[in-house]
Every structure is written in structure tokens, then in C-alpha cells.
ROTI-44943 format. One record per residue: x, y, z of N, C-alpha, C in turn; residue in one letter; residue number from 1. Coordinates in pm, whole numbers, plus 50000, padded with zeros to 5 digits. Example, Ala and Ser with C-alpha at 12.3 -4.5 7.8 and 13.67 -1.06 7.14 Angstrom:
BEGIN
{{51319,49431,50780},{51230,49550,50780},{51320,49670,50780},"A",1}
{{51285,49775,50708},{51367,49894,50714},{51290,50003,50787},"S",2}
This chain:
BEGIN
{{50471,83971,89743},{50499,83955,89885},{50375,83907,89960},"X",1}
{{50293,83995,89926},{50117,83949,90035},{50110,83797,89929},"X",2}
{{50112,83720,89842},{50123,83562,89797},{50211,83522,89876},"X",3}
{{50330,83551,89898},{50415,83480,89962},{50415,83447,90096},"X",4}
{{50332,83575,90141},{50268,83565,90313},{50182,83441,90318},"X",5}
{{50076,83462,90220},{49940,83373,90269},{49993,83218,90239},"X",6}
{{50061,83207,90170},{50156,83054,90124},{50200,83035,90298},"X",7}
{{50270,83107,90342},{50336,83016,90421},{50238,83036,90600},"X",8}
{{50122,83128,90551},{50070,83120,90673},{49949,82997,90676},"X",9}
{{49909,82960,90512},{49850,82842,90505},{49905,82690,90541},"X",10}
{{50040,82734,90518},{50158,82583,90546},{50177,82578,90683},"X",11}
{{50168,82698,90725},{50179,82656,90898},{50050,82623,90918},"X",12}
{{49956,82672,90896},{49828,82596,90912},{49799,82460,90916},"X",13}
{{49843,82437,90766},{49802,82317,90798},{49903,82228,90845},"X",14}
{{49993,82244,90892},{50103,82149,90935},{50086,82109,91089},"X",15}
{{49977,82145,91126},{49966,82017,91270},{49875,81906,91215},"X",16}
{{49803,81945,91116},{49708,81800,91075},{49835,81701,90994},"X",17}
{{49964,81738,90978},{50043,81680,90879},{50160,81576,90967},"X",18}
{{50145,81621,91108},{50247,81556,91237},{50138,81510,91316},"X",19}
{{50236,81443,91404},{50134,81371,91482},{50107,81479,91591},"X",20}
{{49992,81471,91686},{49943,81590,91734},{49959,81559,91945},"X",21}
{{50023,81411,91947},{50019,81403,92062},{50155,81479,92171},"X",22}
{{50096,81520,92255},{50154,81634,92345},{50124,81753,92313},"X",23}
{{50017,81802,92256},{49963,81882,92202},{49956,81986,92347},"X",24}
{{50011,82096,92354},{49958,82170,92445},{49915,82333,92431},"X",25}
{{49861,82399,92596},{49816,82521,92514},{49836,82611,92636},"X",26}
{{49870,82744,92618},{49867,82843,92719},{49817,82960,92677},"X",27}
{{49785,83090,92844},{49747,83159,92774},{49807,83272,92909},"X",28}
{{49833,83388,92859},{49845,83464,92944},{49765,83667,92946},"X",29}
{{49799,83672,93020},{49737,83836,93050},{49842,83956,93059},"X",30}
{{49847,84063,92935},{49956,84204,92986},{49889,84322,93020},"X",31}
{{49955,84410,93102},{49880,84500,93057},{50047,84627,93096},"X",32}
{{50015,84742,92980},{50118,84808,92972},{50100,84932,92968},"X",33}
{{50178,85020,93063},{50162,85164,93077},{50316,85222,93085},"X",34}
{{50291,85332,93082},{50432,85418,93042},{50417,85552,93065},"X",35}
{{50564,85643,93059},{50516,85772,93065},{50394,85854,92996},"X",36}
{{50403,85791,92872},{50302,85909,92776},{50199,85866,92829},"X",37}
{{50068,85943,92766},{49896,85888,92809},{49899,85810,92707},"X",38}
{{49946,85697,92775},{49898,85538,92656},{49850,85440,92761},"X",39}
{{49774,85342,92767},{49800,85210,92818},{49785,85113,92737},"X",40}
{{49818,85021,92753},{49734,84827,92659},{49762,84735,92780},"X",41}
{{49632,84680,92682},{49580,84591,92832},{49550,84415,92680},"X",42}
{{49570,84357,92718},{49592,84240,92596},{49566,84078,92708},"X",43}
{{49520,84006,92570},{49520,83838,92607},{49569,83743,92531},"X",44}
{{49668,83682,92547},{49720,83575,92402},{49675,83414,92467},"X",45}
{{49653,83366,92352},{49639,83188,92405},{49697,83170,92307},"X",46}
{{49779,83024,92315},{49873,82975,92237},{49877,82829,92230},"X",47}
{{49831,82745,92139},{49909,82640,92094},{50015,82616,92075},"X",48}
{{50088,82475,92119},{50175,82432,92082},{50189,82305,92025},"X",49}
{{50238,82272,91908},{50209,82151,91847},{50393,82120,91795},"X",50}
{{50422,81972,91874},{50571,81913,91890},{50569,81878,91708},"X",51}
{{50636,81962,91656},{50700,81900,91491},{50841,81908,91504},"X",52}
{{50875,81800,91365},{51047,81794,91357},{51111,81786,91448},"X",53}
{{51043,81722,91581},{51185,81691,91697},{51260,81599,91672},"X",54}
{{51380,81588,91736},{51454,81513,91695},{51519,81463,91845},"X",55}
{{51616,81364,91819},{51678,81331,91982},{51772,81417,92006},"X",56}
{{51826,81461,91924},{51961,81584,91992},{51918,81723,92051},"X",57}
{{51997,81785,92109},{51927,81910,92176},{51873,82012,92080},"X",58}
{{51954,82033,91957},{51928,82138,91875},{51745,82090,91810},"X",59}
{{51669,81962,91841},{51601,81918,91764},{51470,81880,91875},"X",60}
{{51547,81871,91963},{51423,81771,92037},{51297,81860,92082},"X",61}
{{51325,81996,92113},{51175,82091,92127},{51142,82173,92001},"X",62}
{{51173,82122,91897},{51102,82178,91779},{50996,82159,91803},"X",63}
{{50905,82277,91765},{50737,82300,91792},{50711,82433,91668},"X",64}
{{50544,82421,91653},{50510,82493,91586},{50404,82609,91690},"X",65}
{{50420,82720,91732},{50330,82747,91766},{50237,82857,91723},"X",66}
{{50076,82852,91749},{50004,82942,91657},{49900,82991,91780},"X",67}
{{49949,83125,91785},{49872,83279,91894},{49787,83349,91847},"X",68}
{{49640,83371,91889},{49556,83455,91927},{49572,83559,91985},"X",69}
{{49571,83698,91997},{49581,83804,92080},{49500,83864,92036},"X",70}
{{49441,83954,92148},{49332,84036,92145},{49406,84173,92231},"X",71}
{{49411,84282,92236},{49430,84356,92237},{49353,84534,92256},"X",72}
{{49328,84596,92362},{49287,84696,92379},{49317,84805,92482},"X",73}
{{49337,84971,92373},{49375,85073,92457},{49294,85139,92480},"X",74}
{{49287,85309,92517},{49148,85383,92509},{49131,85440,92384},"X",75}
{{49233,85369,92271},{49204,85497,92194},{49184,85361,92047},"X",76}
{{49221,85229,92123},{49197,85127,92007},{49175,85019,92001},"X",77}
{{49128,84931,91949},{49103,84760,91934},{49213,84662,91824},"X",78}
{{49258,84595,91895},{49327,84522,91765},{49304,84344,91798},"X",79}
{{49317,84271,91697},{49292,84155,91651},{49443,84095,91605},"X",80}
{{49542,83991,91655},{49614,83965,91600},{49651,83800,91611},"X",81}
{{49648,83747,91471},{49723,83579,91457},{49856,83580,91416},"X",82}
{{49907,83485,91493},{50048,83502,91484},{50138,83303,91470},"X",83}
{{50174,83276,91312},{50204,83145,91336},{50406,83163,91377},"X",84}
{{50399,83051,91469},{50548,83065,91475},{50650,82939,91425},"X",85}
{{50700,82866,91357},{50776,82752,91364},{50895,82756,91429},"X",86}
{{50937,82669,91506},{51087,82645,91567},{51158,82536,91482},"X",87}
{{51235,82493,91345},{51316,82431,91322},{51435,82346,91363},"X",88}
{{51497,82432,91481},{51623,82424,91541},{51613,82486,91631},"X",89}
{{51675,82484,91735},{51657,82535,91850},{51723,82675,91819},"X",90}
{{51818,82727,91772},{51875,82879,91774},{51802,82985,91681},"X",91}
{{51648,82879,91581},{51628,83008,91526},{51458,82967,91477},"X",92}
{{51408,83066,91475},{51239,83066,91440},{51195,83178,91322},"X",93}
{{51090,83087,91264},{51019,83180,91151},{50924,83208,91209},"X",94}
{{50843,83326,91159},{50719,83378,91221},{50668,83420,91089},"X",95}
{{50487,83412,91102},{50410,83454,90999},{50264,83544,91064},"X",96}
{{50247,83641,91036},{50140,83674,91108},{50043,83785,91052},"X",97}
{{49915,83841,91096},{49847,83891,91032},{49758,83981,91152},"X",98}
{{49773,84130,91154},{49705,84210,91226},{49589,84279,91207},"X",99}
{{49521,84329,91271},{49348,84380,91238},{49308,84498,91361},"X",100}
{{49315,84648,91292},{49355,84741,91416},{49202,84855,91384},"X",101}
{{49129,84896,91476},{49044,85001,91455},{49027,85069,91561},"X",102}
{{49024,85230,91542},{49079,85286,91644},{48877,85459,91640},"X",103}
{{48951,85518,91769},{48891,85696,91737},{49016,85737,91807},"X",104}
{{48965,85917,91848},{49036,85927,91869},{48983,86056,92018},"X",105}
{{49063,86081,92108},{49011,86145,92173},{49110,86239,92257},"X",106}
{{49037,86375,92321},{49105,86445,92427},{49148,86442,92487},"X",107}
{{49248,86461,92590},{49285,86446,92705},{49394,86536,92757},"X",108}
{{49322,86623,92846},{49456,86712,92943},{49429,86851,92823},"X",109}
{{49305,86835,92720},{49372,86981,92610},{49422,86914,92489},"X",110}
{{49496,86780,92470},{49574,86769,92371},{49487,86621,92288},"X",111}
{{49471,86613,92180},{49435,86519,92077},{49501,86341,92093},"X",112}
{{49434,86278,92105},{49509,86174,92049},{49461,86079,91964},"X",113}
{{49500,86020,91877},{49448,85924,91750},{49476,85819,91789},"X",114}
{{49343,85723,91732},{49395,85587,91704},{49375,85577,91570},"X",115}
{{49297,85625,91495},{49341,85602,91344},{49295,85753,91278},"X",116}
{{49320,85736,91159},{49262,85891,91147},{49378,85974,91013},"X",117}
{{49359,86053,90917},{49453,86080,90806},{49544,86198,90881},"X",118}
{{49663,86181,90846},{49716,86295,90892},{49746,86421,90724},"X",119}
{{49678,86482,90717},{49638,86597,90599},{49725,86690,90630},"X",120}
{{49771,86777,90494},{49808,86894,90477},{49690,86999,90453},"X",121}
{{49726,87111,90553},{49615,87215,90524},{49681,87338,90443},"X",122}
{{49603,87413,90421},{49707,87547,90325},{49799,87611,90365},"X",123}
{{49827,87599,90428},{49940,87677,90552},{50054,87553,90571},"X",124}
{{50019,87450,90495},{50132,87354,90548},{50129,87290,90678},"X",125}
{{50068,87317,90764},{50006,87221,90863},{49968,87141,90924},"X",126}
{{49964,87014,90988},{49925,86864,90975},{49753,86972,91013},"X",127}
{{49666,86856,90966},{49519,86884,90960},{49471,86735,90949},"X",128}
{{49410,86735,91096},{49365,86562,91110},{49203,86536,91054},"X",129}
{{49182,86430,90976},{49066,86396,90957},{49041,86246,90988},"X",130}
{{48895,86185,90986},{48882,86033,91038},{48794,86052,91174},"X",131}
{{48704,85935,91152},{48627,85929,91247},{48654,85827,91327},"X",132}
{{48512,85749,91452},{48559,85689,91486},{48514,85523,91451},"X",133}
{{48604,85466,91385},{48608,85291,91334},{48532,85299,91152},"X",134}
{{48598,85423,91121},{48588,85497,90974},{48655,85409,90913},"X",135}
{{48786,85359,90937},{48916,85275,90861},{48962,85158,90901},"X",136}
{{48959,85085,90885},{49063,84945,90959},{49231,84986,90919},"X",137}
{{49271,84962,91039},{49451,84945,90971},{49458,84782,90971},"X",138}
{{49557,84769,90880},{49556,84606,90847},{49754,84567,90845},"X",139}
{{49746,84427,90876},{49962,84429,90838},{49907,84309,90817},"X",140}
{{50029,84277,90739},{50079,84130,90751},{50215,84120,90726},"X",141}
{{50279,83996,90810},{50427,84011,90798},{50507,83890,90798},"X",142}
{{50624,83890,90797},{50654,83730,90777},{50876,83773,90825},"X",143}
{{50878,83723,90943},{51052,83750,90998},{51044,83622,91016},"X",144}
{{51218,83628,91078},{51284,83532,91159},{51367,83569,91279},"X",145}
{{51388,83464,91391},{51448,83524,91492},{51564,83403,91492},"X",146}
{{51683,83508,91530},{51805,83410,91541},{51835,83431,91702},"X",147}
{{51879,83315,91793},{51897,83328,91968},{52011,83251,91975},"X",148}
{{52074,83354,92068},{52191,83229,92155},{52215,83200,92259},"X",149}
{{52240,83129,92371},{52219,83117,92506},{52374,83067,92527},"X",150}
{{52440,83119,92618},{52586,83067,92631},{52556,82989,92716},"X",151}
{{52499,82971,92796},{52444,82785,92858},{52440,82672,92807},"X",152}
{{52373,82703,92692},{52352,82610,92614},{52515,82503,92596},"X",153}
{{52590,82616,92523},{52766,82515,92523},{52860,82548,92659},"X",154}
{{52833,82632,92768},{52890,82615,92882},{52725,82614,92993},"X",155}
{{52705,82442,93031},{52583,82500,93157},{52624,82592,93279},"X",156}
{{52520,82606,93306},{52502,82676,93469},{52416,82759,93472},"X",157}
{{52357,82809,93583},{52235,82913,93598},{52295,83034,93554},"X",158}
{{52453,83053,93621},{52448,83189,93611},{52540,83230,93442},"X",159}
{{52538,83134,93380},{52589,83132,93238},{52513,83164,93150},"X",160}
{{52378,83241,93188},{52264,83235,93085},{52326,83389,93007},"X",161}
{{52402,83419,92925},{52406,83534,92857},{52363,83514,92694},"X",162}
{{52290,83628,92663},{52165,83543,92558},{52199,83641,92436},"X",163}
{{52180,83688,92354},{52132,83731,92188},{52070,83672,92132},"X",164}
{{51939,83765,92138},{51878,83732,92017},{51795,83848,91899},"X",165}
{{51829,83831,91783},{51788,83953,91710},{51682,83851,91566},"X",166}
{{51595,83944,91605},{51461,83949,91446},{51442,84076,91338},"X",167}
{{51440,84029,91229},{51461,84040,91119},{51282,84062,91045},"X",168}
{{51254,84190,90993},{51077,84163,90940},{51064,84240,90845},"X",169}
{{50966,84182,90762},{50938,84248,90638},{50803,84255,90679},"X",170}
{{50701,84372,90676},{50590,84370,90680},{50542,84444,90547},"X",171}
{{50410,84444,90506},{50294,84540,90489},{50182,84615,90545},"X",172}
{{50151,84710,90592},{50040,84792,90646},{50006,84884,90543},"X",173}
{{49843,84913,90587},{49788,84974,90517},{49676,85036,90620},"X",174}
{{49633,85147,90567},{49431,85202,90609},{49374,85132,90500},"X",175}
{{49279,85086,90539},{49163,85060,90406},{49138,85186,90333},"X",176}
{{49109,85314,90372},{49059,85392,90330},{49176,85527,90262},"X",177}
{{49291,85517,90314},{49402,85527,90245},{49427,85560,90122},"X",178}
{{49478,85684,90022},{49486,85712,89883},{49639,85673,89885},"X",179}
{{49704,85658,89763},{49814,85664,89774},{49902,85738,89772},"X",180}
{{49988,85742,89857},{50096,85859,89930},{50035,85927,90024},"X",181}
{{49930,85893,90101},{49832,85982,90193},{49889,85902,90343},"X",182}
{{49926,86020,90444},{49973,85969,90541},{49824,85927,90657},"X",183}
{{49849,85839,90739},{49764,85808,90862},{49842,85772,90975},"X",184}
{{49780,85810,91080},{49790,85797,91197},{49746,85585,91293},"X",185}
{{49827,85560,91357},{49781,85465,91422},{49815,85470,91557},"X",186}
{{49702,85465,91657},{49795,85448,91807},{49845,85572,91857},"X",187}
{{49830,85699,91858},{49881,85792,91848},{50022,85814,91797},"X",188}
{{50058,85741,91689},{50169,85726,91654},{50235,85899,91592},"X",189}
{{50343,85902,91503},{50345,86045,91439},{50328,86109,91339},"X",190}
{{50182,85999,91310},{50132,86010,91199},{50232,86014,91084},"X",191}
{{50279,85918,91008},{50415,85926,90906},{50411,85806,90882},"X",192}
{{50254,85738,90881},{50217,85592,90783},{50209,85594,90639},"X",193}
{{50213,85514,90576},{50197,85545,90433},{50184,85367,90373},"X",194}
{{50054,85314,90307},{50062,85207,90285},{50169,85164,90192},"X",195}
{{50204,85055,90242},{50352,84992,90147},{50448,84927,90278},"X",196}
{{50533,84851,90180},{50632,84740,90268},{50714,84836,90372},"X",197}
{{50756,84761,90475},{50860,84825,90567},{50961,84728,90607},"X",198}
{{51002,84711,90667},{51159,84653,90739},{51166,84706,90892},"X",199}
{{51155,84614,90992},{51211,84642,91111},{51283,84541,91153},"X",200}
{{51364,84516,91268},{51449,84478,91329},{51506,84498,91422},"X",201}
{{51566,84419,91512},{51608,84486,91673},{51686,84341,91700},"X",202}
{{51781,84384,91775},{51879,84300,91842},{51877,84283,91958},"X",203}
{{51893,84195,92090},{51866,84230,92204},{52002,84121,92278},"X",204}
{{52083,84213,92397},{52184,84104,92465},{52118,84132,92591},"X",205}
{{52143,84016,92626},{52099,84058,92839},{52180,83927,92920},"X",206}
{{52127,83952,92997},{52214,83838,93119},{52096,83804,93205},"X",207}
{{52045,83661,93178},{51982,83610,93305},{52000,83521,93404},"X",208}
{{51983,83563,93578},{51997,83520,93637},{51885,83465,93702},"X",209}
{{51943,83346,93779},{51819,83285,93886},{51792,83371,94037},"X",210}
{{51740,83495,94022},{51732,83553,94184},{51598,83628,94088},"X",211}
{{51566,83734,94162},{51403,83821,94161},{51449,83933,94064},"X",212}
{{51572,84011,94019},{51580,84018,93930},{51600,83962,93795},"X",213}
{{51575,83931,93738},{51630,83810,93671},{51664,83802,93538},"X",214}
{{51646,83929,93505},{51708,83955,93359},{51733,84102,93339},"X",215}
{{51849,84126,93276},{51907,84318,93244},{51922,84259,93097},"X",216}
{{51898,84373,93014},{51911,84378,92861},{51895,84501,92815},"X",217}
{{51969,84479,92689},{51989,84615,92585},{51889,84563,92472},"X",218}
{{51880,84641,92452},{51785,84619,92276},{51802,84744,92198},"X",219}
{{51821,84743,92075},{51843,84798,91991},{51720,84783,91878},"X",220}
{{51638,84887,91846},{51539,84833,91732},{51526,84957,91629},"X",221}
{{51517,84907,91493},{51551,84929,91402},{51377,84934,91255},"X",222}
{{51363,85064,91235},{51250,85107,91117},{51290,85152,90996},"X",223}
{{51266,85050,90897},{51293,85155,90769},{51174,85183,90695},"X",224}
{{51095,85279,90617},{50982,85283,90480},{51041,85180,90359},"X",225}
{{50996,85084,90334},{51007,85088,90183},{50903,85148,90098},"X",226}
{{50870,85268,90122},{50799,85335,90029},{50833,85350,89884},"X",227}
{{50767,85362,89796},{50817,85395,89689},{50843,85535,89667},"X",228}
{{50921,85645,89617},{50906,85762,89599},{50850,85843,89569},"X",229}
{{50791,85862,89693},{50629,85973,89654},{50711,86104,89636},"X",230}
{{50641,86169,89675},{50673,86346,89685},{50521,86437,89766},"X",231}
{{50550,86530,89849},{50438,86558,89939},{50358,86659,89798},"X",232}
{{50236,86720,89885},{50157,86785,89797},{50270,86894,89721},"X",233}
{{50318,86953,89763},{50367,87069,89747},{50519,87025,89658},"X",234}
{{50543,86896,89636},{50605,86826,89522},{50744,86813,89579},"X",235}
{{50780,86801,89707},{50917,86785,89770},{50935,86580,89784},"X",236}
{{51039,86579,89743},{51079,86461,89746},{51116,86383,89911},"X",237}
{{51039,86261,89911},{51084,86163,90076},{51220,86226,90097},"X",238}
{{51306,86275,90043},{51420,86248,90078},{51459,86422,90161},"X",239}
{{51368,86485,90103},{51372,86623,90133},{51331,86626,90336},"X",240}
{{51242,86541,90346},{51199,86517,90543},{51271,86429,90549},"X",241}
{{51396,86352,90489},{51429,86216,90580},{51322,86103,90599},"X",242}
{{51259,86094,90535},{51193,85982,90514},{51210,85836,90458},"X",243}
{{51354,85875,90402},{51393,85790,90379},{51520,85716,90466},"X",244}
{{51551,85763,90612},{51632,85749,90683},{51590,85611,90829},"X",245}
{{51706,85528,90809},{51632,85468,90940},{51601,85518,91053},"X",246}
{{51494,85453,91110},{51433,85508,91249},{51517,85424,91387},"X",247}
{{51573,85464,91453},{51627,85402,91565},{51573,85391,91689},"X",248}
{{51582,85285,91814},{51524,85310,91915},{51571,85195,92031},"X",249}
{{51609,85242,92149},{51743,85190,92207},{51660,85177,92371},"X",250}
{{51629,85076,92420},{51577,85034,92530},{51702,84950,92628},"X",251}
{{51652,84978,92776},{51728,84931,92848},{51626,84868,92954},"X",252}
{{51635,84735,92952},{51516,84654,93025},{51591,84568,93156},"X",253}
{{51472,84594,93259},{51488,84521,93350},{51328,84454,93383},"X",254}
{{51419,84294,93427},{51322,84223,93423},{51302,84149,93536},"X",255}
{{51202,84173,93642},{51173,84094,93774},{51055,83929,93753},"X",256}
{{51102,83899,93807},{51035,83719,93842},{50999,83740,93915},"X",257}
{{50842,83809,93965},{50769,83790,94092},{50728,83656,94126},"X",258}
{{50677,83592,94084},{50641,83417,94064},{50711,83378,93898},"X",259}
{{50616,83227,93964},{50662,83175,93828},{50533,83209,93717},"X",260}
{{50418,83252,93780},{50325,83329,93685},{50377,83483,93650},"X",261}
{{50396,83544,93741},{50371,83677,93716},{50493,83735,93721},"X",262}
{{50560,83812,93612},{50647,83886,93604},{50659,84060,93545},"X",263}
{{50724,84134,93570},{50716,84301,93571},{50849,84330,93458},"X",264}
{{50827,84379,93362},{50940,84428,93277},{50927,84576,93273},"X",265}
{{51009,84658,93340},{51095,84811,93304},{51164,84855,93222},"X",266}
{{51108,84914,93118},{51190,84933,93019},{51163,85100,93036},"X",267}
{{51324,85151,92964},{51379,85258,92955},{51424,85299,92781},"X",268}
{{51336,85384,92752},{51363,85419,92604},{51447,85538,92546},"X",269}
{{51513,85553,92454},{51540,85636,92356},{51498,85630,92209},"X",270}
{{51523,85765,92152},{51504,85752,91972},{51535,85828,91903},"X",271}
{{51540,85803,91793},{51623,85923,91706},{51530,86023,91647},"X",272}
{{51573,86122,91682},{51436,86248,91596},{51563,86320,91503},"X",273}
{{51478,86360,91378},{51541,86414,91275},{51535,86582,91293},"X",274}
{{51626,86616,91259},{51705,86743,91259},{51626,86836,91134},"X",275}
{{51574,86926,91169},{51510,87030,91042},{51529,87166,91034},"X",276}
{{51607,87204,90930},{51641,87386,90929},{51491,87449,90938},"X",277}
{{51356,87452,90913},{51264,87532,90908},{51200,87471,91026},"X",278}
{{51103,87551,91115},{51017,87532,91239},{50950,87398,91227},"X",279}
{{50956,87384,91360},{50787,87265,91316},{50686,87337,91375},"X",280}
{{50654,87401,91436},{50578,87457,91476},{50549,87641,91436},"X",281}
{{50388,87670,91413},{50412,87847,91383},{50401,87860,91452},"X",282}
{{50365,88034,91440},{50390,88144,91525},{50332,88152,91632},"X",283}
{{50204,88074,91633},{50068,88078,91746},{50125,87958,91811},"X",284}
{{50196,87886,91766},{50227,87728,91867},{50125,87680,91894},"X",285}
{{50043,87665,91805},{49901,87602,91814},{49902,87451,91682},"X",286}
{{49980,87453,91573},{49976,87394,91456},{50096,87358,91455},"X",287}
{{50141,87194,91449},{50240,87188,91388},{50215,87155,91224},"X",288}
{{50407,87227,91179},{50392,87206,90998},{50391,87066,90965},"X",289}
{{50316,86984,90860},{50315,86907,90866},{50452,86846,90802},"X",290}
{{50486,86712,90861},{50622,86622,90834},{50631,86663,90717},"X",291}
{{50578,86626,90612},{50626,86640,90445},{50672,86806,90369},"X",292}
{{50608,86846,90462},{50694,87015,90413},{50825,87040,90532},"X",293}
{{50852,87002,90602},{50970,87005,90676},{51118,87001,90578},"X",294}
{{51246,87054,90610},{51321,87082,90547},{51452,86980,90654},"X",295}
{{51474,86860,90607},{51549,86759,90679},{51719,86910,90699},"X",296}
{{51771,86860,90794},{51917,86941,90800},{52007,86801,90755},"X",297}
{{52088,86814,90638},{52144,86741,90611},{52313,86730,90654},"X",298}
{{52340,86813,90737},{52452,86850,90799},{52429,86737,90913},"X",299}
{{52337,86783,90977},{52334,86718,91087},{52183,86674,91127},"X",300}
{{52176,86568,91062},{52036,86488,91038},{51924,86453,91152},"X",301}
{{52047,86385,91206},{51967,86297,91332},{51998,86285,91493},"X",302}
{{51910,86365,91577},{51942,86347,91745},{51932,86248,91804},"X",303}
{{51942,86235,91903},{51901,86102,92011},{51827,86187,92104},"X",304}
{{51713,86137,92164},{51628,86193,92289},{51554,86070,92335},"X",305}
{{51534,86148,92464},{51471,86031,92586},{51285,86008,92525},"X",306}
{{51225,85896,92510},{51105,85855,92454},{51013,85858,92595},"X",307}
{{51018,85748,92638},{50981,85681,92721},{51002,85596,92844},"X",308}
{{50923,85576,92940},{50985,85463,93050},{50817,85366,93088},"X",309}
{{50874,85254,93038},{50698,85175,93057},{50736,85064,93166},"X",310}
{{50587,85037,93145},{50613,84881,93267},{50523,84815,93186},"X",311}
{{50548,84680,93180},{50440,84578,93132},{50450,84454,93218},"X",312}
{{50357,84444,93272},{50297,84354,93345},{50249,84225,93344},"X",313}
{{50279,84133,93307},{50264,83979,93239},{50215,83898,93347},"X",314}
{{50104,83789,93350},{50051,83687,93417},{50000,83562,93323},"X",315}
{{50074,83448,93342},{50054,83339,93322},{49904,83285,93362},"X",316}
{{49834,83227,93258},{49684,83154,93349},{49719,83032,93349},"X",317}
């Protein structure tokens, strides 16, 4: 799979020296994103665009290849990310890309938060965090496709814009420093990394209009492990925490057009948390048990609960 990545992130490479390069253009813009939890990101992308495979018909004529820079930073991390994209046809795009993440981790309010860091079993069964700070690099590389549809497209009009579009990804991540079957933390995530392939995906319908709101959408997004079958210290099988279960997560976005630079997206989250007959937490409510000794309820596996509500903030330069 990592051969099959670097193949086609070299072919997008070199495929603007392989077309002709005139109309060559480039943008770049500014986010920055906050939400309920104590998170923010604050980020910069510039982007090439280089006109390949157009053709005179509509499905053909804005074929482009484009290849993104982002830089990226929270309080708790730094990331580095290239990202090649091809457009073939107008309803659908490949993407190839390659991430570079180093994090610490710090206090706030009383409570811990990680940007990178092992999430350990202690004798008691316990998560027990270790990792310093810019001890590990986290690393991905990944390679999807996105399929889109615009009902404009075969009926025009402004207010005909009703859209789908869903992506499809196979990645790899890893810690450098990482043993195998050893969990880590990224981003204050819930700690329940484990180097090896994954699968995500998400679908998204919305309706856009030409006024200051200008877009409502659903999204649906979708995590699986392809881990291979470990078993935690204490010799319980992935399947024993649900680890082997997809991860779900269900957003409801609204999207304002302040200008034609600057626009505000509201998004409203849910997600699925897994169901466990034994505590997560002891007696002192000081320690939670760690994920891999947890006892999945196989009756009734999986809840839905409220995540989050963010804003991200976008400006065109």
C-alpha cells in the first residue's frame, strides 16, 4: 500500500511538467477553528492549479490537477501537510496525500491534554500516559476518491444547486516511536491509535443557495481500524472493546457567505460511543480504565451522543 501511495503521488508530481502549463494558477487561503471542547486550529493552504485533460464538453473542460501546502497549528500541536488532487471528470476526484504531525501536551482548567504521547496500561488497568514534548512524529499517508453531484448541473438555476458528495480513504498512520499494538494519542484524541491501515468515509447532501446563508448540509462520516488482531496486555481480544466496530459521526452544517473572501461554517456534531458492562472509571474518579480492558456490551453496543458545536472561519487571500 505505502508503494502504491508514493507511485501515484510521484505521477501527480510529475504530471504538470507532462501538460502544457499555461493558465497555470494559484491560491491561498486562511482558517481558523474553534468549538466547544478546549481545542482551536488556526491553518494556511496555498494551492496550485495546473489545467490537464480538459476537454470541450462540460464534464471535461475544468479538468485540473491540483497540489496543496498546509501548515497547520493548535496549542497542543504542529502539523505539515501535502496534498495532490486530480480532477478527471467533472463528478469525481482522486486525492493523494502525505501528513507530518508533532505535538506536547498540556493543562488546562485541572484536566490533561495531548498532542502526542502513548496511551499505557498501568497495573490497575488504567490508561497511564507517557511522551514528551516533540518525543514522536505522527506520520499518514493516504490515497481516496471523491464522487459529487450538483442537480444544476442537468436542471440550471441558482436555486437548483442540491449537491452529494461522498469520499472514500484508505490511509496509514503511525508514531515513529510506536511498538506494535501500543496505543497513542494525537490531538487530544481518545487515545485508541494503533499504527496500521484504516478506512474512513463520509457522505455529505446540502442545498445551496444564492443569499448570506448559503449552504445547509448533512454529513455523515464514517472510521474503521484495519488493525490486525492484536489482543491488549492482559490478552483480551479487539473484539472484546469493540474495536473492531465502525466509528460514526453525524454533523449538521450551516454555511454563511460573508463576502466573496470570507465565509463562517457552523457545524453541529454527534457520535457513537460504545456501550461497556464494566466501569470506565474507579472508585476515586480520578483514573480512567484503560480502552483495552473494557468489557464491550454486546447486547447493546453502541449510543449516539452530542460531540461538539465548532465554527471555522475561512478567508480567501
Amino acid at each position: 500500500m505505502k508503494k502504491i501511495i508514493s507511485i501515484i503521488l510521484l505521477a501527480l508530481l510529475a504530471a504538470p511538467a507532462l501538460f502544457s502549463q499555461d493558465g497555470v494558477t494559484s491560491s491561498s487561503e486562511l482558517f481558523f477553528q474553534i468549538s466547544s471542547l478546549p481545542e482551536a486550529k488556526i491553518g494556511y493552504t496555498h494551492n496550485f492549479l495546473f489545467p490537464v485533460l480538459q476537454g470541450d464538453d462540460p464534464l471535461t473542460s475544468g479538468n485540473n490537477l491540483t497540489l496543496g501546502l498546509t501548515a497547520e497549528i493548535t496549542p497542543i500541536s504542529l502539523n505539515g501537510i501535502f496534498q495532490a488532487e486530480l480532477t478527471p471528470v467533472a463528478f469525481l476526484k482522486f486525492a493523494a496525500g502525505v501528513r507530518l504531525g508533532a505535538g506536547w501536551h498540556i493543562n488546562l482548567f485541572g484536566s490533561d491534554i495531548y498532542g502526542t504521547g502513548f496511551n499505557s496500561i498501568d497495573s490497575g488497568g488504567n490508561e497511564s500516559y507517557r511522551g514528551g514534548a516533540f518525543d514522536a512524529l505522527m506520520w499518514k499517508t493516504y490515497i481516496g476518491g471523491t464522487f459529487q453531484f450538483d442537480l444544476a448541473a442537468v436542471i440550471p438555476g441558482d436555486w437548483n444547486h442540491v449537491v452529494m458528495q461522498t469520499y472514500h480513504e484508505i490511509n496509514y498512520h503511525a508514531n515513529t516511536k510506536a511498538q506494535n499494538g501500543e496505543a497513542w494519542y494525537f490531538e487530544s484524541d481518545d487515545g485508541e491509535n494503533r499504527n496500521g491501515f484504516n478506512y474512513s468515509g463520509n457522505l455529505v447532501i446540502g442545498y445551496q443557495m444564492p443569499i448570506f446563508l448559503n449552504m445547509v448540509a448533512f454529513m455523515a462520516e464514517m472510521d474503521l481500524y484495519l488493525y490486525d488482531n492484536v489482543q491488549s496486555e492482559s490478552g483480551k481480544n479487539r473484539e472484546s472493546w469493540g474495536d473492531d466496530l465502525i466509528r460514526w459521526k453525524f454533523s449538521n452544517i450551516l454555511n454563511f457567505q460573508v463576502s466573496n473572501q470570507f465565509s463562517i461554517a457552523v457545524i453541529t456534531q454527534f457520535k457513537t460511543r460504545r456501550n461497556f458492562t464494566n466501569y470506565v472509571y474507579n472508585k476515586d474518579d480520578t483514573q480512567r480504565m484503560h480502552y483495552q480492558e473494557r468489557i464491550l456490551n454486546t447486547s447493546d453496543p453502541m449510543s449516539l451522543e452530542f460531540y461538539r458545536v465548532a465554527a471555522i472561519f475561512n478567508l480567501k487571500l
